[in-house]
C-alpha positions as CSV (number, residue, x, y, z in Angstrom):
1,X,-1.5,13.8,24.0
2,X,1.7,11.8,25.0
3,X,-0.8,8.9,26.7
4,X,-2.5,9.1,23.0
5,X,0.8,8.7,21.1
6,X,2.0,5.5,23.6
7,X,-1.5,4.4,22.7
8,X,-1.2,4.8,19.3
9,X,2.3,3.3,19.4
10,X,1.1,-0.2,21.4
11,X,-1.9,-1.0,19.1
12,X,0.7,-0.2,15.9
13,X,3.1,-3.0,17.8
14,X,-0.2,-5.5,18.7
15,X,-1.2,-5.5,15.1
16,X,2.2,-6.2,13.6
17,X,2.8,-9.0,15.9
18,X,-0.4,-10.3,14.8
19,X,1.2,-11.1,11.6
20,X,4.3,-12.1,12.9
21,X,2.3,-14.6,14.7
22,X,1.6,-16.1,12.1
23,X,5.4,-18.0,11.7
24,X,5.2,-19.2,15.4
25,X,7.5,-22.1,14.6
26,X,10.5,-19.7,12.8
27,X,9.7,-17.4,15.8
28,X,10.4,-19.8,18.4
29,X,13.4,-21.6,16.4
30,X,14.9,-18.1,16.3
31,X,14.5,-17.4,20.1
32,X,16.2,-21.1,20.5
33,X,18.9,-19.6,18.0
34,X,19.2,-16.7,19.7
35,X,19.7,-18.9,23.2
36,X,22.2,-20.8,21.7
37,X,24.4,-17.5,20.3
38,X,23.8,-16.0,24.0
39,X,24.9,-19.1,26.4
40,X,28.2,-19.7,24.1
41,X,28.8,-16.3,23.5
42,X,29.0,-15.8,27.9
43,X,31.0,-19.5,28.2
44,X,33.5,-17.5,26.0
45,X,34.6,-15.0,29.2
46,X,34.5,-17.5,31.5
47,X,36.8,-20.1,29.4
48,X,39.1,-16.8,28.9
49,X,39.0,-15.9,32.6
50,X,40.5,-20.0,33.4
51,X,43.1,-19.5,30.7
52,X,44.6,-16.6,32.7
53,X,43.7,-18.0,36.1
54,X,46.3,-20.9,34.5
55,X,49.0,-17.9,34.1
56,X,50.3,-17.9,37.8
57,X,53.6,-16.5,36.8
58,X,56.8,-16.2,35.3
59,X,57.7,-20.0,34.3
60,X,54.5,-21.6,36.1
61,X,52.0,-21.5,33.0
62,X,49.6,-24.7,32.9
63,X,50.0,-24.8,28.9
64,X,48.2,-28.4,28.7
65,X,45.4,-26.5,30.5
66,X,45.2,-23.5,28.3
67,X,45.6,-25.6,25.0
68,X,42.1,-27.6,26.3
69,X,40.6,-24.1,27.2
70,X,41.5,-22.5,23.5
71,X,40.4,-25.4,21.8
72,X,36.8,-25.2,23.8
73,X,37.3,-21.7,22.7
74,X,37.3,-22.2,19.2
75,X,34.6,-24.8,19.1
76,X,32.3,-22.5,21.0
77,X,33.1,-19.5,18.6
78,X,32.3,-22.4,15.5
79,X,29.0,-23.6,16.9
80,X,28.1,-19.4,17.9
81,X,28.8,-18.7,14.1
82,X,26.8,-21.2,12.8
83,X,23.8,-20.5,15.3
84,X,24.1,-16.9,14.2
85,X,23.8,-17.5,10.5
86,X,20.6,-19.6,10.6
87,X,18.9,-16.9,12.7
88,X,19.7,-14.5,10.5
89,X,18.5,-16.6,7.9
90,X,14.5,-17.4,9.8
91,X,14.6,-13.6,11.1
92,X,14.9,-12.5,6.9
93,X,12.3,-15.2,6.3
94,X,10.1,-14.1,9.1
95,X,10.4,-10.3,7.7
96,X,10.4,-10.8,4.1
97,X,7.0,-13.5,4.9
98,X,5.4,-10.5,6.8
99,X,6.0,-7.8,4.4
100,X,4.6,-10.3,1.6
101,X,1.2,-10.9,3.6
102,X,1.3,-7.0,4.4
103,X,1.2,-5.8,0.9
104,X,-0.9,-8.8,-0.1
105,X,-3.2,-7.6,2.1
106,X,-3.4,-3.9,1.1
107,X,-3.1,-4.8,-2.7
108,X,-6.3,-6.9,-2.2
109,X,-7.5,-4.1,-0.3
110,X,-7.6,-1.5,-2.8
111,X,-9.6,-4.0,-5.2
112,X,-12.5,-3.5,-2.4
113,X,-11.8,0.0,-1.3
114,X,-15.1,2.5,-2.4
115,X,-14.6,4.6,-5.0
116,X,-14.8,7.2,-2.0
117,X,-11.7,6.1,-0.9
118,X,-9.8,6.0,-4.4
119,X,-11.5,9.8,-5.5
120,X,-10.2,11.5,-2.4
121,X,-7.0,10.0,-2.1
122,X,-4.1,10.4,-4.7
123,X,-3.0,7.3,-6.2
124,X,0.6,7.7,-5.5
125,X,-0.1,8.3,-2.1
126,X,-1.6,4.7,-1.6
127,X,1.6,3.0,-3.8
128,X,3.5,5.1,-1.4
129,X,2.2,3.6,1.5
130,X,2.2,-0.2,-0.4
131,X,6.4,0.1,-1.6
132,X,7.8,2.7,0.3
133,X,5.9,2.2,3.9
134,X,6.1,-1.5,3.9
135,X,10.4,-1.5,2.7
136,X,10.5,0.5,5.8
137,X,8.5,-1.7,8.1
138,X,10.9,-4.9,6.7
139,X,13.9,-3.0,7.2
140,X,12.7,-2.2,10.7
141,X,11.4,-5.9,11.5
142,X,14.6,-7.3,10.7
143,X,17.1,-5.3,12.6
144,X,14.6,-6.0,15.6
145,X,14.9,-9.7,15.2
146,X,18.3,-9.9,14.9
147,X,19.0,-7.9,18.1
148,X,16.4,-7.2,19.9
149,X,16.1,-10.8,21.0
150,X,19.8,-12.0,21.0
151,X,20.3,-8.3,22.9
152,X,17.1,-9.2,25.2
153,X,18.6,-12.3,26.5
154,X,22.5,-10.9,26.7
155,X,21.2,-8.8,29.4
156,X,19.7,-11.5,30.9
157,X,22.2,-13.9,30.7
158,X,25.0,-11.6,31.7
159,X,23.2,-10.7,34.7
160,X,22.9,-14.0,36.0
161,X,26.7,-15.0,36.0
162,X,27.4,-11.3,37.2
163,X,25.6,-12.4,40.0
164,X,26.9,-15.9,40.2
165,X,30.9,-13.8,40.1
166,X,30.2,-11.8,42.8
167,X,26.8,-10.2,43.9
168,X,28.2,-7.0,45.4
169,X,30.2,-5.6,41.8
170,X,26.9,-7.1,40.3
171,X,24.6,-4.2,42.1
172,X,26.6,-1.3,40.8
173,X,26.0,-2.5,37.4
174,X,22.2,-2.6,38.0
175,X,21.9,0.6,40.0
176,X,23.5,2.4,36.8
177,X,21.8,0.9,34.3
178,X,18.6,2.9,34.6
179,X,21.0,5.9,33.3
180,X,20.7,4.2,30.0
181,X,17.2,3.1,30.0
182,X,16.3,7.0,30.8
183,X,18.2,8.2,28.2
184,X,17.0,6.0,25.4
185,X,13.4,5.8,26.2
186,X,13.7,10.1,26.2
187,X,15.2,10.1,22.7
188,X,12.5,7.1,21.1
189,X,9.5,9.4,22.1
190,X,10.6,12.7,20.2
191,X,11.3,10.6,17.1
192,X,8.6,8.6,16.8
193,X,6.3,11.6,15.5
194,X,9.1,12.7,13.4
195,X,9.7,9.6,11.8
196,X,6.2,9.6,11.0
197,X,6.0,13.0,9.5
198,X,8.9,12.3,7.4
199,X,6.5,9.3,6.2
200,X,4.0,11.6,5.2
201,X,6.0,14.2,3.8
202,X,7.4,11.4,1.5
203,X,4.2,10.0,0.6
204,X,3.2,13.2,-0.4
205,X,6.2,13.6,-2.5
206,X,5.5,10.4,-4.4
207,X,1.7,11.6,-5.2
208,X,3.3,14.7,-6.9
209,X,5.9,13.1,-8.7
210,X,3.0,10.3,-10.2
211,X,1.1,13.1,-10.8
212,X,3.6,15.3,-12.6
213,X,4.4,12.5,-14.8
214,X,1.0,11.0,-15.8
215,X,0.3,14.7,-16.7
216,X,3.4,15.9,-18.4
217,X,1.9,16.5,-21.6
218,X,-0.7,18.9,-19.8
219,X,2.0,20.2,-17.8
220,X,4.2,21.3,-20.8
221,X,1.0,22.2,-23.2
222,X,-0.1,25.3,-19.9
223,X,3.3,26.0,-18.9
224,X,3.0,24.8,-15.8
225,X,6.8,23.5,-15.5
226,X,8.5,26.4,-13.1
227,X,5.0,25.9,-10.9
228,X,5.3,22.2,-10.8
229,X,9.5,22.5,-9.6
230,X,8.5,24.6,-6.9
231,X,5.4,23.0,-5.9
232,X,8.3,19.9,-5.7
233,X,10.8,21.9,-4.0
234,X,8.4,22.9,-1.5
235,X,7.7,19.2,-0.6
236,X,11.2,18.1,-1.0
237,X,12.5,20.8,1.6
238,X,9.8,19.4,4.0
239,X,10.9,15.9,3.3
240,X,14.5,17.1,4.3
241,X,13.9,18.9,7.4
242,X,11.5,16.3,8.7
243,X,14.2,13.8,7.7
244,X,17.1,15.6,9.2
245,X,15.4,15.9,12.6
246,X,14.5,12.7,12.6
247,X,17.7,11.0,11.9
248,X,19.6,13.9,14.6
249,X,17.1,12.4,17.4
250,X,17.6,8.8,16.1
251,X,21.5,9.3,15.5
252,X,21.7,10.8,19.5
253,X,20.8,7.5,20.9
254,X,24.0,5.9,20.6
255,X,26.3,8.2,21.3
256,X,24.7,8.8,24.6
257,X,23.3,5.2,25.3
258,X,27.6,4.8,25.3
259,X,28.7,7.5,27.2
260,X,26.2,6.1,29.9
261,X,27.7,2.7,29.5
262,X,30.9,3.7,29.5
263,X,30.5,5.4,33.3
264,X,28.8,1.4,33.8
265,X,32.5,0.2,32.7
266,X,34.6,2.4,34.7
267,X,32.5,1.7,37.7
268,X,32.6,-1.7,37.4
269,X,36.5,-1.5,36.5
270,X,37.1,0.1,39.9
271,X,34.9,-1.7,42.6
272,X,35.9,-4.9,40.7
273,X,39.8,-3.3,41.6
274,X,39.3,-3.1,45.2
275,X,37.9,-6.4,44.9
276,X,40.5,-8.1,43.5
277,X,43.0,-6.3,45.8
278,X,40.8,-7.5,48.6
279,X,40.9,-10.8,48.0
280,X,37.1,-11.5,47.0
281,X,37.6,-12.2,43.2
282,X,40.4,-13.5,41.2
283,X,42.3,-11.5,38.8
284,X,40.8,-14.2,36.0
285,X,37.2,-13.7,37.8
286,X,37.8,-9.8,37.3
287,X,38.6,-9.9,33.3
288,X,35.6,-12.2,32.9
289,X,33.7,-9.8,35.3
290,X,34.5,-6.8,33.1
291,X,34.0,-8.5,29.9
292,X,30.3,-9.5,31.3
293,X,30.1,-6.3,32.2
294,X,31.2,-4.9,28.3
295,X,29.2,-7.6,27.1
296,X,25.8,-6.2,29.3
297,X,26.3,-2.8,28.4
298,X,26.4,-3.5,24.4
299,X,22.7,-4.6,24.0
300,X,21.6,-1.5,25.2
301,X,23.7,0.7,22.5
302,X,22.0,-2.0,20.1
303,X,18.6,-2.0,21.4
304,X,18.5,1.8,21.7
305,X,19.8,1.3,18.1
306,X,16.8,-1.0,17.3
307,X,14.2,1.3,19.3
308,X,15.4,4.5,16.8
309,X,14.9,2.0,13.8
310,X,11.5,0.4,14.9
311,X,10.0,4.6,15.8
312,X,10.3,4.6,12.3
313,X,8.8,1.4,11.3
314,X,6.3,1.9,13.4
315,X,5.1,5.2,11.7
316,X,5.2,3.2,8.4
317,X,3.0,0.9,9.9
318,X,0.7,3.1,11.0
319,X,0.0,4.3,7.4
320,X,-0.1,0.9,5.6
321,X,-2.3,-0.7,8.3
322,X,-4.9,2.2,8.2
323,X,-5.2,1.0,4.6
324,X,-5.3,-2.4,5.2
325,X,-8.3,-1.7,7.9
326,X,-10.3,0.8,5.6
327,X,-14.0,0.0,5.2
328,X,-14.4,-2.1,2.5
329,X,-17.4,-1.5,0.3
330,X,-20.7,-2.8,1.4
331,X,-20.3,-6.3,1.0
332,X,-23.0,-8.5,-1.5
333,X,-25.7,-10.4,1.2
334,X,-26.0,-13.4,0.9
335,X,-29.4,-14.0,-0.5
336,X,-28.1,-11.5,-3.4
337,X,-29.2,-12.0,-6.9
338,X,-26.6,-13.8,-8.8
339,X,-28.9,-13.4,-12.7
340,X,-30.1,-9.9,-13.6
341,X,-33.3,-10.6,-15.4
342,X,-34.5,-8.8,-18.4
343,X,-37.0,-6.0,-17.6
344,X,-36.8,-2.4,-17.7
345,X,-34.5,-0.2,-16.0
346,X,-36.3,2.0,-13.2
347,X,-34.8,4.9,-11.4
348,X,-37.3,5.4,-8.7
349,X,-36.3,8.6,-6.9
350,X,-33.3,8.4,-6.8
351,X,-30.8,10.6,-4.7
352,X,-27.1,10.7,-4.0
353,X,-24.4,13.8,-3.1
354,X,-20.7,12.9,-2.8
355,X,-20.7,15.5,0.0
356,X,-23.8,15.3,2.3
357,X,-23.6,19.4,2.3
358,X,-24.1,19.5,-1.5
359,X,-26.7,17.0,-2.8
360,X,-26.0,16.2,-6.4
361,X,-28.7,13.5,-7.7
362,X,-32.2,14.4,-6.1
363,X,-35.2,12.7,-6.8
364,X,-34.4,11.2,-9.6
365,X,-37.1,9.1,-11.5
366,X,-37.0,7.5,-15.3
367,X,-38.0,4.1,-16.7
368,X,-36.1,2.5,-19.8
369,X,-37.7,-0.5,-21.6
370,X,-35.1,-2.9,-23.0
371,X,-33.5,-2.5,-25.8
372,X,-34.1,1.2,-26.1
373,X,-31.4,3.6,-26.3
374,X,-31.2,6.4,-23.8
375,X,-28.8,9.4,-24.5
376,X,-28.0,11.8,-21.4
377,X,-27.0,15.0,-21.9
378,X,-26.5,18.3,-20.1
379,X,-23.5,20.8,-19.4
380,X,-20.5,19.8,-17.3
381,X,-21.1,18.5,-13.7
382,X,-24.4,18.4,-14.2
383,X,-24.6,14.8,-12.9
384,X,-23.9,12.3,-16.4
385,X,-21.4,10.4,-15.1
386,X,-22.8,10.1,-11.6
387,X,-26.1,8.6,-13.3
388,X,-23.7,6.0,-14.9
389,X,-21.8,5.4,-11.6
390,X,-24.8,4.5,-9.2
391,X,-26.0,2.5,-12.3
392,X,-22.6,0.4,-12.0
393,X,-22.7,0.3,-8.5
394,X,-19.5,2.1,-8.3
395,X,-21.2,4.4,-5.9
396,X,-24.8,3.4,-3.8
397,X,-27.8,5.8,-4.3
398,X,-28.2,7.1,-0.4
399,X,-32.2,7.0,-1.0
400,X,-34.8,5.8,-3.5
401,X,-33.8,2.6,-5.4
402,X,-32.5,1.3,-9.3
403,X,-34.3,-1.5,-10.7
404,X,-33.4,-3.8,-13.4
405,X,-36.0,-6.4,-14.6
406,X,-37.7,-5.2,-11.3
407,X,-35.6,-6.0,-8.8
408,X,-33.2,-3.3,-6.3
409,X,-29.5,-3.3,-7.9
410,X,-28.3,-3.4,-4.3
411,X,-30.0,-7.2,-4.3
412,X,-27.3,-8.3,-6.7
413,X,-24.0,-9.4,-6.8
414,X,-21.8,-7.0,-8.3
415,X,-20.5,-9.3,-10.0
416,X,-23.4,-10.1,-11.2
417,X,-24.8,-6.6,-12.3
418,X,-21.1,-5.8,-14.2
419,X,-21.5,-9.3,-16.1
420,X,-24.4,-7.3,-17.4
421,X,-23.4,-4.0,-18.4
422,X,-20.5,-3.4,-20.7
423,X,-19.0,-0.1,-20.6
424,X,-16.6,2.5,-22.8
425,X,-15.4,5.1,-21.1
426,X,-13.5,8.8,-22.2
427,X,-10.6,7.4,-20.0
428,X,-8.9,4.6,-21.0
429,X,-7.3,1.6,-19.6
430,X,-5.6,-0.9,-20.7
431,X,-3.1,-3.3,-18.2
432,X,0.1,-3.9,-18.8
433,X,0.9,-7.2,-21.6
434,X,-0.3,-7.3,-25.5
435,X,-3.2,-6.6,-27.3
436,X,-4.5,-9.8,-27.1
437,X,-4.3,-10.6,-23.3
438,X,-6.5,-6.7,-22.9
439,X,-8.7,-7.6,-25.8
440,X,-9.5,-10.7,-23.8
441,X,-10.1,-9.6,-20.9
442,X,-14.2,-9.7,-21.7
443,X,-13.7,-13.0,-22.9
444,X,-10.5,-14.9,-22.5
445,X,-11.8,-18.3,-24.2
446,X,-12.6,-16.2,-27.8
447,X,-11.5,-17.4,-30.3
448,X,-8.7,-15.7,-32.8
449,X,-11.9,-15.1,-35.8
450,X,-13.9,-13.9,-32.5
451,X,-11.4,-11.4,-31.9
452,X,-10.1,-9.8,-35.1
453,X,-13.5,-9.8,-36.5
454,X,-14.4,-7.4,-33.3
455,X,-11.5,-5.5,-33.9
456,X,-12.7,-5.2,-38.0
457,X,-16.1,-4.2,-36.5
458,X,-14.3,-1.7,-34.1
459,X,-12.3,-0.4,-37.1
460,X,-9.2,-1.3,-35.3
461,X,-7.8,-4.3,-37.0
462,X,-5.5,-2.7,-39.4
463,X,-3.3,-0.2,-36.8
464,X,-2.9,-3.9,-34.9
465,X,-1.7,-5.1,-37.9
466,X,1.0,-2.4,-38.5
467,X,2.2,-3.1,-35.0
468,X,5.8,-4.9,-34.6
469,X,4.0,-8.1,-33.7
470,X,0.2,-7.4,-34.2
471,X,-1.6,-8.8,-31.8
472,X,1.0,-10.1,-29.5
473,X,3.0,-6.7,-29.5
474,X,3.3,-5.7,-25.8
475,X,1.4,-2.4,-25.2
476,X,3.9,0.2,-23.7
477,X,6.7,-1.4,-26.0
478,X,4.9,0.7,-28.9
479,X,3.5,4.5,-28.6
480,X,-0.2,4.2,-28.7
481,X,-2.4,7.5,-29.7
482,X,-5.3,8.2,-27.3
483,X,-7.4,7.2,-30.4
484,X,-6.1,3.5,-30.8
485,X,-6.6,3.0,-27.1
486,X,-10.0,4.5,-27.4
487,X,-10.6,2.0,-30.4
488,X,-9.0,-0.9,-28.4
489,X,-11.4,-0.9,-25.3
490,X,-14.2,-0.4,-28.1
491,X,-12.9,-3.9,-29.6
492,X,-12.9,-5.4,-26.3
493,X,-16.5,-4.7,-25.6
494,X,-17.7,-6.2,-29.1
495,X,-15.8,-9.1,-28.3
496,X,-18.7,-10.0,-26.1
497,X,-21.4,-7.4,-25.6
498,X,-23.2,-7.8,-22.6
499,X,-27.5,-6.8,-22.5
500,X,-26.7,-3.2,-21.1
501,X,-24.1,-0.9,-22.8
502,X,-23.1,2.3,-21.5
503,X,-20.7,4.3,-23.9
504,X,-19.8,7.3,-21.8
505,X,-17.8,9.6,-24.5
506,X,-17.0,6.7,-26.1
507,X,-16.0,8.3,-29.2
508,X,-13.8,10.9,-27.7
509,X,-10.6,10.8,-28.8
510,X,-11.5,9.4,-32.3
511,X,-11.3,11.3,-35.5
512,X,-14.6,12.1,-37.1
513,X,-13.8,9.7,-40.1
514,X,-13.5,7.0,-38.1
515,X,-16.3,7.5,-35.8
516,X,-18.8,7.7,-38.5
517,X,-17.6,4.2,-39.4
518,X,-17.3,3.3,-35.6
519,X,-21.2,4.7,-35.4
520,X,-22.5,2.1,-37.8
521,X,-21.2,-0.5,-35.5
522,X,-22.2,0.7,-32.2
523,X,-25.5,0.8,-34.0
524,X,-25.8,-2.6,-35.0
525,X,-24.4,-3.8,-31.5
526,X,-27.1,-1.8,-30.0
527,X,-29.5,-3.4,-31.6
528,X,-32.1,-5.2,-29.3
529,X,-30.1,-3.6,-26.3
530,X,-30.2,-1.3,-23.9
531,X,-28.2,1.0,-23.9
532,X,-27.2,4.4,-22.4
533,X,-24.9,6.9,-24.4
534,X,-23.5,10.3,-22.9
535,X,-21.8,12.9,-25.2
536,X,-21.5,15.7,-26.3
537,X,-22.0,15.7,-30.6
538,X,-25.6,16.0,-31.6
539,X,-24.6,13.1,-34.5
540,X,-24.4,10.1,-31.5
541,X,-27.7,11.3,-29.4
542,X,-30.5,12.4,-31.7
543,X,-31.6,8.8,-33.0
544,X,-31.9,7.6,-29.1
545,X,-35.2,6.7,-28.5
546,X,-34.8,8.5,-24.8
547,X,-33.1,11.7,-24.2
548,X,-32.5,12.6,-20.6
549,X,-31.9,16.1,-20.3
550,X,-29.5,17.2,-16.9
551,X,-28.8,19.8,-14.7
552,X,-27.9,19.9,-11.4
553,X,-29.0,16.6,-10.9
554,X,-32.2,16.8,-12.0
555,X,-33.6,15.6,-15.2
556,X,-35.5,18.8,-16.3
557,X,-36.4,17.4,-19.3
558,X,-37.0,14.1,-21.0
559,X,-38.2,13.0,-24.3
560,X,-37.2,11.9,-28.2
561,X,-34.7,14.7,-30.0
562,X,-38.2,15.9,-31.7
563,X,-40.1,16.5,-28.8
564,X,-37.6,18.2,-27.3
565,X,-36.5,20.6,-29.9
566,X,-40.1,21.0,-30.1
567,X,-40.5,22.3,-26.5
568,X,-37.8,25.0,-26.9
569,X,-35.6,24.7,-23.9
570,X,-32.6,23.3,-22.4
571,X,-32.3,20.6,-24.8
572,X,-33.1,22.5,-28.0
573,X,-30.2,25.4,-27.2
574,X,-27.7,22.6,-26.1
575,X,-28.6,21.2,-29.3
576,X,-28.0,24.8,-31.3
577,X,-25.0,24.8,-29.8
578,X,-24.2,20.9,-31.1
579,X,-24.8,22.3,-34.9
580,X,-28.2,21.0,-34.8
């Protein structure tokens, strides 16, 4: 399990230095930054450790000396400063860069993810892993570049002029310092799975809280408010336990990565005594000697620091890269079909189940000539909107084929195939901006007359009109009803109706008074059509020149609204039940 985790761990670390890679040149003007901070910052000791060797004693201070030595002093500290700042500067370019190509790269992501994917995983679980992971992440990456590599070299650095002081005091220091190494690498293993939990938990968190408040309405209307709050507390006292350990394990590493360093101090402190008593280094070679040592000891508090911060990013990056490297969905090949041609629309056995155990679609076969209209009906979950799905190519049929105009939907572009087929769904959607820019959206070179005459045809044009700025009021910035959205994605498919129209409950959340009106226009859109209409009120299916009759997945019965009140069955009791 442990050899799993370090696994898991490495490949994490590979694949986000992949994409800070990608800024080679800031990465090695950094590391040259980073040099430059290091060298002056260990000429400061030894400069220090002159200035007292120029102290011999009471009235025999070499003051020219020391002035020279202070003023090298303060120029060293000037040019440090400055070297500092512009690291600091690349290493929040570098990290800011990489979080931007990160959530770039899961944003685009999502637009390709299946609609697998999206129906089994809550929404505010994947924003949680696009805002929340990737902050993380940054926050990580940046404390890592600003210490892990000036801390990296310190050691390094230090270690070399301990050695050049004297080699003997140098050993002691390295012979202790695996005290501190121990202790920090035994404290970044435990949190590492907690800082990833805590991820989780908080993802998790973020799913209820979107959910909560996209349903609140719901929520209220049931009752469901104590049951939500303690659905939340439940999560939230997850999140702060999982939290609270992690930062206790992360927190340790300091205060003990010190106390070991502290022992490295002392014993330095004394064999550098005996030294100095000895003979074998100056009482100038000793301060410097101690400071190196001080100076050593300090990148490990900070990269023990760093190592806490990073168990954390690291389980951030976990999440948002398993997004990122999701299976997209099948891709177009390249021979694909980029014109749909006119012909009918063939469903030659057809089959599909969202979960292999439970097929859904089987054997589905039917055959619409264009321009007819098709009306599927049946009782909930009997397969309607799946039909429309695999027709969209949301979803792939797992065996059999769909044909438009004779050839396999899977041999077009999916671009292509939605150019095609307009839809209106029960569940709206409209982006973010006004009216106009989502009425354009099917065609953003129409005209003004293009667009209100839609709207007029949609029966839509005068609540725009009412609206603070018509069509240029900002949706959001006025309360919509579920109606006026309803008519507003209407009015965006007659702005430019493509050859196939599915109107999936189209009508839903309209009054009856304004969908008899709205019925007079989907008729004359549908005219010389094909089109496929799934509802529930006998008034918008009994004209259809095909009704498919579901359940189960099957289509037990098929035929005009005559012929199948005629027969007596499924279709002529769901129809009863309609008012018919």
């Amino acid at each position: 399990m442990k050899k799993n985790k370090k696994g898991s761990q490495l490949k994490v670390l590979v694949k986000v230095m992949y994409y800070i890679s990608r800024y080679k040149i800031w990465l090695a003007v950094t590391l040259i930054m980073a040099a430059f901070v290091v060298a002056l910052t260990l000429y400061v000791p030894i400069l220090v450790g002159r200035a007292i060797d120029n102290i011999i004693g009471p009235g025999e201070v070499a003051f020219d000396k020391i002035l020279r030595v202070l003023v090298t002093v303060g120029i060293s500290v000037g040019i440090t400063s400055l070297a500092q700042w512009i690291m600091n500067m690349i290493n929040n370019k570098i990290a800011c860069e990489v979080v931007r190509d990160m959530r770039e790269e899961a944003f685009r992501k999502v637009q390709k993810l299946p609609f697998s994917y999206l129906d089994s995983h809550p929404a505010g679980e994947t924003v949680s892993r696009i805002i929340t992971d990737v902050d993380v992440l940054s926050e990580g990456l940046l404390l890592g570049f600003t210490q892990l590599f000036t801390g990296v070299l310190t050691i390094i650095g230090t270690l070399l002029f301990m050695v050049y002081i004297n080699v003997w005091i140098t050993l002691v220091v390295v012979i202790m310092t695996p005290l501190s190494l121990v202790a920090a690498s035994f404290i970044a293993k435990k949190t590492y799975l907690m800082f990833r939990e805590q991820s989780e938990t908080r993802s998790e968190q973020t799913a209820l809280i979107n959910e909560a408040i996209n349903g609140q309405k719901t929520v209220q209307a049931f009752g469901q408010e104590e049951e939500i709050l303690s659905k939340f507390d439940e999560i939230n006292d997850r999140l702060e336990k999982t939290s609270l350990k992690a930062t206790f394990f992360s927190s340790l590493t300091n205060p003990v990565t010190r106390f070991v360093n502290a022992l490295v101090y002392a014993a330095v402190a004394l064999a550098g005594a005996f030294a100095a008593v000895s003979g074998s280094i100056t009482v100038g070679g000793l301060s410097c000697f101690l400071s190196y040592a001080n100076q050593y000891t300090k990148p490990f508090n900070e990269i023990s620091g760093v190592v806490a911060e990073l168990q954390n990013a690291l389980a951030c990056a976990e999440r948002i890269l398993a997004l990122i490297e999701e299976e997209t969905e099948i891709p177009d090949s390249k021979d694909a079909v980029t014109e749909v041609p006119d012909g009918d629309i063939e469903f030659c056995n057809a089959s599909f189940s969202y979960v292999p155990e439970r097929p859904l679609i089987t054997d589905c076969n039917f055959t619409v000539k264009p321009g007819q209209r098709v009306a599927i009906v049946g009782k909930t979950g009997c397969g309607k909107t799946t039909l429309i799905n695999l027709l969209m190519r949301f979803y792939d049929v797992q065996s059999g084929e769909i044909r438009m105009g004779g050839v396999d939907i899977r041999n077009m572009t999916r671009e292509a195939l939605r150019d095609h087929v307009g839809m209106v769904l029960q569940e709206t959607w409209l982006k973010n901006g006004t009216v106009r820019e989502n009425l354009l959206m099917a065609k953003p070179d129409a005209t003004d007359e293009e667009m209100i005459a839609a709207a007029k045809e949609a029966h839509a044009h005068g609540f725009i009109s009412r609206l603070p700025n018509g069509y240029d009021t900002v949706i959001g910035s006025s309360s919509l009803s579920e109606g006026q959205r309803q008519l507003l994605c209407i009015t965006r498919l007659m702005i430019s109706p493509p050859p196939v129209l599915i109107l999936d409950e189209a009508t839903s959340s309209i009054d009856t008074r304004t969908e008899m009106k709205i019925q007079s226009a989907f008729a004359r859109l549908m005219e010389n059509r094909t089109s496929f209409i799934v509802a529930h009120r006998l008034s918008t299916i009994q004209n259809a020149d095909l009704i498919l009759v579901m359940d189960k997945g099957s289509i037990i019965e098929k035929g005009t609204h005559n012929e199948l009140i005629k027969k007596g069955g499924m279709y002529a009791s769901l129809s009863s039940a309609m008012g018919g």
